[in-house]
TORKOLLO-404887 format. One record per residue (C-alpha): x negated, y negated, z; chain; residue in three letters. Coordinates in nm, 2 decimals. Layout:
REM residues N
MIDREN;u;v;w;kette;rest
MIDREN;X;Y;Z;A;ALA .
...
REM end
This chain:
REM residues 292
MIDREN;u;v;w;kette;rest
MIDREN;5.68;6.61;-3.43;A;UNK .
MIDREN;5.48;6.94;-3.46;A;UNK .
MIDREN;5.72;7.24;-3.33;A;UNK .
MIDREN;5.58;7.49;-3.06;A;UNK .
MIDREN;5.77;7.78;-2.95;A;UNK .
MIDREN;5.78;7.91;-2.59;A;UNK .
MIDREN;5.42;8.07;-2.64;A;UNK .
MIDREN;5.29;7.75;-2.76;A;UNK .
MIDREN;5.21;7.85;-3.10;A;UNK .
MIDREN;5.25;7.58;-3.33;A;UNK .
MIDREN;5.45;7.58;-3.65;A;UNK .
MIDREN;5.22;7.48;-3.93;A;UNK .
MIDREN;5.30;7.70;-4.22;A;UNK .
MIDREN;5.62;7.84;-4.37;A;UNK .
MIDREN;5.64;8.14;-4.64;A;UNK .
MIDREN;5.93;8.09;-4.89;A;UNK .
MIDREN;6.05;8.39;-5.07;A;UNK .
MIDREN;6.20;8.26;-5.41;A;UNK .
MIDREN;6.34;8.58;-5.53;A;UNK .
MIDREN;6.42;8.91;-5.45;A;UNK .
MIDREN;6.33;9.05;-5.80;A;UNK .
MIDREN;6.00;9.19;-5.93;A;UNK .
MIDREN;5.92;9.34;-6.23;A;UNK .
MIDREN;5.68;9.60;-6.08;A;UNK .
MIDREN;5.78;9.87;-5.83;A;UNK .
MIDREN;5.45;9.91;-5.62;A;UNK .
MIDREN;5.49;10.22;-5.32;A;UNK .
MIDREN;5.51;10.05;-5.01;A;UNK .
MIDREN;5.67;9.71;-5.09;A;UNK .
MIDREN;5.82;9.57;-4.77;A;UNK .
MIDREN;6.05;9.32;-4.99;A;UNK .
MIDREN;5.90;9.06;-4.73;A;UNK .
MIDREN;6.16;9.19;-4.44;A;UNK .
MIDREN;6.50;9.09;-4.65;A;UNK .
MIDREN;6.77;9.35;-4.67;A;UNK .
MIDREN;7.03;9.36;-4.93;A;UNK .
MIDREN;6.96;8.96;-4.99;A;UNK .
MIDREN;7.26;8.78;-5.19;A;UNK .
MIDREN;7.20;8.48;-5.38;A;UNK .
MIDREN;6.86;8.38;-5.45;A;UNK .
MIDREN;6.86;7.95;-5.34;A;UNK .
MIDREN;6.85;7.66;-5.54;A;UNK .
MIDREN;6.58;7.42;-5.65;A;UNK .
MIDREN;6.76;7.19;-5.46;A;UNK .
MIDREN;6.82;7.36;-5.16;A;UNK .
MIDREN;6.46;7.46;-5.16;A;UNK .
MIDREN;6.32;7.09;-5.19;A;UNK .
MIDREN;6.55;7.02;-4.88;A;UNK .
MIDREN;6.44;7.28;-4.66;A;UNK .
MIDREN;6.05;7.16;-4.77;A;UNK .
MIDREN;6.17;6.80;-4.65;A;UNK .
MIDREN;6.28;6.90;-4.30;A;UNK .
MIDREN;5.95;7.15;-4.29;A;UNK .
MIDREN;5.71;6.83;-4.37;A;UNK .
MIDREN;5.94;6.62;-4.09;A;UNK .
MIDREN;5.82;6.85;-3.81;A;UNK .
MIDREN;5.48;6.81;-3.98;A;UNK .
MIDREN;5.39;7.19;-4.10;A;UNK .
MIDREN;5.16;7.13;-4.33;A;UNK .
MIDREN;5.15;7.43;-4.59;A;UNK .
MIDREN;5.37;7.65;-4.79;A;UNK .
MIDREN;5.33;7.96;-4.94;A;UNK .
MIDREN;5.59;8.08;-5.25;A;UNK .
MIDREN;5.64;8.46;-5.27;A;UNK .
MIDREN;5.88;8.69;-5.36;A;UNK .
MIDREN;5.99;8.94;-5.54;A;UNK .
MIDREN;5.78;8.82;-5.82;A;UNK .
MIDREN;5.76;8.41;-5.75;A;UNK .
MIDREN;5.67;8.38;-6.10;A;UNK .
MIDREN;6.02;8.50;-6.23;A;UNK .
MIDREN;6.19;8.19;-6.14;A;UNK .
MIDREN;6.24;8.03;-6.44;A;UNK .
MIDREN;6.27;7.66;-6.24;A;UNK .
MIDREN;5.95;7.76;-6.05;A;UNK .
MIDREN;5.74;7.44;-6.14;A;UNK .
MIDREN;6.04;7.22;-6.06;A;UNK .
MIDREN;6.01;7.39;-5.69;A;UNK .
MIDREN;5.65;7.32;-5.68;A;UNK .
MIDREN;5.65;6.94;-5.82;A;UNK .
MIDREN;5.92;6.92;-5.54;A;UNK .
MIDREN;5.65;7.01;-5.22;A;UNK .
MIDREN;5.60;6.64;-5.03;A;UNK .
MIDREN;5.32;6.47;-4.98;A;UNK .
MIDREN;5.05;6.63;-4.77;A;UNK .
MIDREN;5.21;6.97;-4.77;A;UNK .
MIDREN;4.98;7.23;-4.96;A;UNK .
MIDREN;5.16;7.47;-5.14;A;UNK .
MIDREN;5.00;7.83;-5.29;A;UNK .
MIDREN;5.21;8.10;-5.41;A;UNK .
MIDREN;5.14;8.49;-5.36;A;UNK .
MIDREN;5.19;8.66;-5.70;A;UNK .
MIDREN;5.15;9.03;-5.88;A;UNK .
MIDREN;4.95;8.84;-6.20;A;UNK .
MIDREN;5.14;9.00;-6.44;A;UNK .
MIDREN;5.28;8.67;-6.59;A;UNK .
MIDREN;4.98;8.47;-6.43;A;UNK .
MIDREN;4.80;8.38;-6.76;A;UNK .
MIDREN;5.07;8.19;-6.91;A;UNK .
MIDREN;5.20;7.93;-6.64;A;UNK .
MIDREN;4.84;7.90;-6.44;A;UNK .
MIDREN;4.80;7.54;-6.65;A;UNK .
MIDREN;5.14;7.43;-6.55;A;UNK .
MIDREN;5.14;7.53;-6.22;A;UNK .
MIDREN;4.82;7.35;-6.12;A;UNK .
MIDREN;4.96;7.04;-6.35;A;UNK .
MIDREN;5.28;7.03;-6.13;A;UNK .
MIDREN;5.06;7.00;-5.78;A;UNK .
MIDREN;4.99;7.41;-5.68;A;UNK .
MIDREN;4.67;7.48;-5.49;A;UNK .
MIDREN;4.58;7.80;-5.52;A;UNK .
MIDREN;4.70;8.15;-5.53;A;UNK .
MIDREN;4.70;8.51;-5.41;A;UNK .
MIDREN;4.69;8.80;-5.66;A;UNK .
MIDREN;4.80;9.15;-5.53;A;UNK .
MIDREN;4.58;9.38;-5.69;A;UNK .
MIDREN;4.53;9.71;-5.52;A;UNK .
MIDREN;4.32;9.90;-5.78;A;UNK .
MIDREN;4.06;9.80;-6.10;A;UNK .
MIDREN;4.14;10.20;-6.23;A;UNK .
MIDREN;4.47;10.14;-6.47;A;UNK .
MIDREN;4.57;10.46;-6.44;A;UNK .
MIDREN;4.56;10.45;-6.00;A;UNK .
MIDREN;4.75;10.07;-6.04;A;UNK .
MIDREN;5.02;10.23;-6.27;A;UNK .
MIDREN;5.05;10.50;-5.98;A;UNK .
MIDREN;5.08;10.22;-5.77;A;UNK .
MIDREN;5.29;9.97;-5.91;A;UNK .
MIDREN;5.48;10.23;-6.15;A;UNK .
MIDREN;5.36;10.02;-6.50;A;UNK .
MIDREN;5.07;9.97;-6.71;A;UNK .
MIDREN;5.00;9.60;-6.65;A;UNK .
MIDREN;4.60;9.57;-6.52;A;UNK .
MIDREN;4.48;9.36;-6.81;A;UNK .
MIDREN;4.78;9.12;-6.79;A;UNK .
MIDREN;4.66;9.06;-6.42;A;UNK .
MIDREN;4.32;9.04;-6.47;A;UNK .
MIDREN;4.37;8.79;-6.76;A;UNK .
MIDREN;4.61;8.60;-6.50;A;UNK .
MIDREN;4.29;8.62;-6.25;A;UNK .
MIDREN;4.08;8.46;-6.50;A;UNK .
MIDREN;4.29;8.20;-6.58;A;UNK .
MIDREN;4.37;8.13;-6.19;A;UNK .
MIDREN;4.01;8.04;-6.22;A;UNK .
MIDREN;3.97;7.83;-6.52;A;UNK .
MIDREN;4.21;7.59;-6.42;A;UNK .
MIDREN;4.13;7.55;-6.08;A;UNK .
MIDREN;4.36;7.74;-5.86;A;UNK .
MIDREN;4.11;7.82;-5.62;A;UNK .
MIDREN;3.97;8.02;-5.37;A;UNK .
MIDREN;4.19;8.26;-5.54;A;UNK .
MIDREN;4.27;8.54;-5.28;A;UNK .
MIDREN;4.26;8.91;-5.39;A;UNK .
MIDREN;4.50;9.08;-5.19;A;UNK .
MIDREN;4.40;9.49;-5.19;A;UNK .
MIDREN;4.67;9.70;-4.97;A;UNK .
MIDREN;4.43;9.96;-4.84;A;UNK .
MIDREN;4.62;10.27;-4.90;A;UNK .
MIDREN;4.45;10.60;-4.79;A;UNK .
MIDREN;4.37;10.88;-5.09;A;UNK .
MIDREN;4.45;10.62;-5.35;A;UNK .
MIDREN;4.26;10.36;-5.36;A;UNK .
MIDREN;4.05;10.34;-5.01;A;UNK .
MIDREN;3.75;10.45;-5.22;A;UNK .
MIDREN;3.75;10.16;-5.44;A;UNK .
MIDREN;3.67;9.88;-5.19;A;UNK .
MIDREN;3.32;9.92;-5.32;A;UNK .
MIDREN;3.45;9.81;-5.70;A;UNK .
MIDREN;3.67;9.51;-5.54;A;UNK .
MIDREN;3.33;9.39;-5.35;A;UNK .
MIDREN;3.10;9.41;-5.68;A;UNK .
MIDREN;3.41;9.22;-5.88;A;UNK .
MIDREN;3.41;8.94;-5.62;A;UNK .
MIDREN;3.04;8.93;-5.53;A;UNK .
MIDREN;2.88;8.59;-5.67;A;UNK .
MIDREN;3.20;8.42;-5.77;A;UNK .
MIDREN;3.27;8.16;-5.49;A;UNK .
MIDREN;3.62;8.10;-5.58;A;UNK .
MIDREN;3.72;8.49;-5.55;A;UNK .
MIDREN;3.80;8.60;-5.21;A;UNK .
MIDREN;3.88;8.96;-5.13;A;UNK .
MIDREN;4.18;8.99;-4.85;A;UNK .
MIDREN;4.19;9.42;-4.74;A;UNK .
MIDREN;4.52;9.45;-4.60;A;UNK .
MIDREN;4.65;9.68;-4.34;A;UNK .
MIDREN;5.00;9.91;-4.47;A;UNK .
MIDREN;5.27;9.76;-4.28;A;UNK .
MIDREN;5.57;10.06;-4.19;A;UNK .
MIDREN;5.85;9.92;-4.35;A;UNK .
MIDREN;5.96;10.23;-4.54;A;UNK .
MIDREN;5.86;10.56;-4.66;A;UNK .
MIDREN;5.52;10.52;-4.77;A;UNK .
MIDREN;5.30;10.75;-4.60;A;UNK .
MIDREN;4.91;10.60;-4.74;A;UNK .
MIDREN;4.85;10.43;-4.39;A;UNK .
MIDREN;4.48;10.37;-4.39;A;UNK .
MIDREN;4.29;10.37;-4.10;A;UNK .
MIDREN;4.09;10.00;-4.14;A;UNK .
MIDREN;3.86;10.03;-3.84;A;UNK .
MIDREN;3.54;10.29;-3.96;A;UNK .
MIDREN;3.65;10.02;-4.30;A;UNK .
MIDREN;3.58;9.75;-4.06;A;UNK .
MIDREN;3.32;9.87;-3.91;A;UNK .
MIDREN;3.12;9.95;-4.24;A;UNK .
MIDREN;3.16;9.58;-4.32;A;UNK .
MIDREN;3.03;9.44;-4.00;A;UNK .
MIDREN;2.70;9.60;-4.09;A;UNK .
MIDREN;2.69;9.49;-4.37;A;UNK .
MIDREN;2.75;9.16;-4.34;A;UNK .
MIDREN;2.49;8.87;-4.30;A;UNK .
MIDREN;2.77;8.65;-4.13;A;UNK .
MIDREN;3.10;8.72;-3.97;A;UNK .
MIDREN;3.36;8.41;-3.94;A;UNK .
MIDREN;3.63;8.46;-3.67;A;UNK .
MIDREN;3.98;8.24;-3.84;A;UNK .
MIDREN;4.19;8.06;-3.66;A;UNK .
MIDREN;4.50;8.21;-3.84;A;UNK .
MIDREN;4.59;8.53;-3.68;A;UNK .
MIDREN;4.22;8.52;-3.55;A;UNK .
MIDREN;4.17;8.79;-3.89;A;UNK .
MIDREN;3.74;8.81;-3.92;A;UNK .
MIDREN;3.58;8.71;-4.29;A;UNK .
MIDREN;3.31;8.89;-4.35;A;UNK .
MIDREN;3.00;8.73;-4.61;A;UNK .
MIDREN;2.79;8.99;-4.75;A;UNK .
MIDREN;2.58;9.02;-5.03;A;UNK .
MIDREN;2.76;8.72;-5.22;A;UNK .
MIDREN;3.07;8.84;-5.13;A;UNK .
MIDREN;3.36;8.75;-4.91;A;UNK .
MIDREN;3.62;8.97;-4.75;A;UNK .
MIDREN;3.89;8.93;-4.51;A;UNK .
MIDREN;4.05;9.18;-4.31;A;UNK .
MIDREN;4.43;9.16;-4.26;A;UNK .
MIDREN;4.57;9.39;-3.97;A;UNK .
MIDREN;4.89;9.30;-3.86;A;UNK .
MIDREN;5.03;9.65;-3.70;A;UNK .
MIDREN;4.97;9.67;-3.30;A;UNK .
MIDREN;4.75;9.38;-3.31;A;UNK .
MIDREN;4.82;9.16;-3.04;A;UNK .
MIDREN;4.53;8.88;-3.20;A;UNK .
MIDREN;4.75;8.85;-3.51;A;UNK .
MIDREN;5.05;8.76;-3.32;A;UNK .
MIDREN;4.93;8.53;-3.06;A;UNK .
MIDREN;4.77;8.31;-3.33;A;UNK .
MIDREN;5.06;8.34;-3.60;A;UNK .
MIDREN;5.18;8.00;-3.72;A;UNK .
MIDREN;5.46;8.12;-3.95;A;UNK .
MIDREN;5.79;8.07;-4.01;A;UNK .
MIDREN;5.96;8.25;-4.35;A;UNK .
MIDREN;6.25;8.17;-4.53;A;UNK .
MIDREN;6.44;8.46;-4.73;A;UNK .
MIDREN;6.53;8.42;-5.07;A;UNK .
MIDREN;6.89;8.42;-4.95;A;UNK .
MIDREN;6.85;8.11;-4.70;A;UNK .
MIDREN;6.78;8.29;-4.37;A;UNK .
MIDREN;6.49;8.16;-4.18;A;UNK .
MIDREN;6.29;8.41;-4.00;A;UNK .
MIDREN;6.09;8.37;-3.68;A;UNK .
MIDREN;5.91;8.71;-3.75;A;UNK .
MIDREN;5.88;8.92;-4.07;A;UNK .
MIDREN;5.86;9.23;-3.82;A;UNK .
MIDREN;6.22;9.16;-3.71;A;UNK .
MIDREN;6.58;9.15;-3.83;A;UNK .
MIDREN;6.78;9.04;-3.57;A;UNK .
MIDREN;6.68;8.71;-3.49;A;UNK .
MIDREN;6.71;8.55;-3.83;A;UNK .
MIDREN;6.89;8.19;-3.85;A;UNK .
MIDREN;7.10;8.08;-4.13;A;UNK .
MIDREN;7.05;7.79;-4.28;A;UNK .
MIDREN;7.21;7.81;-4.66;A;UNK .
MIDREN;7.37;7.52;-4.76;A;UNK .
MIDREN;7.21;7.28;-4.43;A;UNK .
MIDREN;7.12;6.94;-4.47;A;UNK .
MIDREN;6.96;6.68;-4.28;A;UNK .
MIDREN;7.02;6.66;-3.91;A;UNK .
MIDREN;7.19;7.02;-3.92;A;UNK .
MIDREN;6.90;7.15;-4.08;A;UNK .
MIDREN;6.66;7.01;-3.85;A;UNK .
MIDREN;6.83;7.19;-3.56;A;UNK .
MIDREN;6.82;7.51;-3.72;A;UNK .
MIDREN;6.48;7.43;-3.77;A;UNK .
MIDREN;6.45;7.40;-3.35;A;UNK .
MIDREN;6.66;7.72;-3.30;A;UNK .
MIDREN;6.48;7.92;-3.53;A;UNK .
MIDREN;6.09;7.82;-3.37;A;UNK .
MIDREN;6.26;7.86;-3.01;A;UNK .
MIDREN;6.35;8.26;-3.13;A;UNK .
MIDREN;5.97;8.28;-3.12;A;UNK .
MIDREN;5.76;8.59;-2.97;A;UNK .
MIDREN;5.48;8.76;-3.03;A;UNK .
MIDREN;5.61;9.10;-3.17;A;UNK .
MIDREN;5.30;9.28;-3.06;A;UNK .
MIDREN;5.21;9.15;-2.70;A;UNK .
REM end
């Protein structure tokens, strides 16, 4: 039973936060929407919210954070995905290089990398450490065992690092397993770098030999010169929310209908089973495009 909400967008994917914490402080983290979360959840009640999730047939999941990769049982939460359901996991590299073998041992697909800058000394502006070569060693691992396409995900932010899309390009170019994601500043607190993606977007389209329109969020991929980008541009875009197929899950046990929103989260800590399933229901019928 695949779950449609009132606009007839289907539920196919769900994002699981695993924990508030991260051991970088980048700028303009949004803290994927959760304020002041308590508790972070359990293995188990993480395999049973992936259980119900498969049951009404969504078919992916994505593991984020905080830093995902501070969970000490993380590879007991990936082994525990079901049948069929892909999982990837959205992490800051730091502590990439050491568990990429495991994680691909235990069943994960592939993963993102935030990385908003190849100059250490703009990425400790950014992220407020000195940790580049840790990340790029976790990229490289990523890669060796198989994690692929792994996704490069660049916050574009304006006077830092908007002139460095150039470097990210000639670092991806010829690697088909490297895919470069440009992402639009969301306004979720204080960070004043908007960048201003269309003359970006615009620049790309001419340069590109092909141009692929996705069905997720309808975002366009541009292929140039050996290299692929995406463009991620979720603020007034009503595209991005008439295709959006999401549904999160805080690190606390609230499931979210839209990471734009606070007021229409359902909780579901501690739910099993049939009550589960109808939170599940509840949570897909809270549903709307936040842009329309």
């Amino acid at each position: 039973m695949i779950l449609k909400d009132s606009f007839n967008r289907p539920v196919s994917n769900l994002r699981v936060s695993l924990t508030p914490k991260c051991n970088l402080s980048c700028i303009y983290c949004h803290k994927e929407g959760e304020k002041s979360p308590k508790d972070q959840l359990s293995a188990e009640e993480i395999a049973e919210i992936l259980r119900v999730a498969a049951k009404f047939e969504i078919r992916s999941v994505k593991f984020t954070g905080g830093e995902p990769l501070l969970r000490p049982d993380l590879l007991e939460i990936v082994q525990s995905v079901p049948a069929g359901m892909e999982s990837s996991l959205t992490t800051n590299g730091t502590l990439l290089a050491d568990l990429a073998s495991g994680l691909k041992d235990v069943g994960l697909r592939r993963v993102n990398v935030s990385l908003d800058s190849l100059n250490p000394e703009t990425y400790k502006k950014i992220t407020g450490i000195d940790k580049l070569s840790d990340v790029l060693d976790g990229i490289t691992a990523a890669l060796d065992v198989g994690l692929t396409p792994v996704k490069l995900n660049m916050v574009v932010l304006e006077g830092i690092n908007d002139n460095e899309v150039d470097d990210f390009l000639a670092y991806v170019r010829g690697n088909r397993n490297l895919v470069l994601q440009l992402i639009e500043l969301m306004h979720f607190n204080d960070c004043n770098y908007h960048g201003d993606l269309n003359g970006l977007e615009e620049t790309l389209a001419s340069r590109s030999k092909q141009i692929i329109t996705r069905r997720m969020h309808h975002r366009k991929k541009y292929c140039l010169d050996g290299a692929e980008v995406e463009v991620v541009r979720p603020l007034h875009n009503t595209e991005f929310c008439a295709f959006c197929n999401r549904l999160r899950v805080t690190s606390d046990g609230k499931l979210k209908p839209c990471l734009l929103r606070t007021d229409n989260h359902v909780e579901i800590r501690g739910k099993k089973g049939a009550e589960l399933e109808v939170l599940f229901k509840k949570a897909v019928s809270l549903r709307e495009p936040f842009y329309k």
